[in-house]
C-alpha angles and dihedrals in degrees: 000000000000097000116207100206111180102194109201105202133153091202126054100252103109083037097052103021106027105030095083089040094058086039091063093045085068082254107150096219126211121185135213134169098192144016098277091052088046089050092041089055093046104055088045101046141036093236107191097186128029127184115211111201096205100174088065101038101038115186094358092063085060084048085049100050089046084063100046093057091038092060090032123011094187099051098108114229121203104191118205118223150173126228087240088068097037080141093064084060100051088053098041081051096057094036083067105270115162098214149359125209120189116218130286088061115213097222101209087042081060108048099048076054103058090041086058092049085045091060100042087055079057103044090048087054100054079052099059112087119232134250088260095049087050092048094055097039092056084050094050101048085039082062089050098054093041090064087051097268106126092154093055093052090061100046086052090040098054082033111042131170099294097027126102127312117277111267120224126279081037105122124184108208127353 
């Protein structure tokens, strides 16, 4: 799997010391420093994995992550960090980062991480109904609703046709 890692970084040590590293994982590596690099990156390209290092960048690296998820929710985020900010994690964390990891990093530990971010990027877009999918599923539950089954609509429209399986007490027609 051809893994697309943004590192967002305000020192050079993904740059310098991991770059070669991530190279060599088969990782295609794209590189900010701030938020509009960040932004810049992210409208151009379809990024799977970013790491956040939150110790350099502080509150900006929250700003950062916010944007991230606002353009492309699935896109993962592993945010760096040292013991010092533990408060920045946290955050990160709520704010819908995959993964933290405290300095000093363990690098293998890192890279089977972002694979595994990588693949759960990959495994909530297969998830995520088409166009199409969304299309027939709002004509289905119109009809529904049209034949008085309102109820029924709902239940189609949260469920789909490719959702979960109806619960019990979920009913299609009378």
């Amino acid at each position: 799997m051809n893994v697309k890692l943004l590192t967002i970084e305000t020192g050079n040590f993904f740059r310098h010391n991991l770059g070669a590293r991530f190279q060599e994982e088969g990782f295609c590596l794209f590189f900010a420093e701030r938020l509009t690099d960040a932004k810049k990156i992210i409208a151009q390209k379809k990024i799977d994995v970013a790491l956040l290092d939150l110790s350099g960048l502080k509150t900006e690296g929250l700003r950062i992550l916010k944007t991230i998820k606002g353009v492309h929710a699935a896109t993962e985020i592993i945010t760096i960090n040292n013991a010092e900010q533990m408060a920045l994690s946290i955050d990160g964390m709520k704010l819908g980062a995959f993964d933290d990891f405290l300095t000093p990093v363990d690098i293998q530990a890192l890279i089977e991480r972002i694979r595994a971010a990588a693949d759960n990027k990959q495994q909530n877009e297969r998830k995520k109904p088409t166009f199409l999918e969304k299309c027939q599923n709002a004509m289905v539950a119109a009809a529904f609703a049209e034949a008085g089954e309102a109820e029924q609509a709902k239940v189609f429209l949260k469920h789909g046709t490719r959702g979960k399986e109806p619960q019990k007490g979920d009913h299609y027609g009378k």
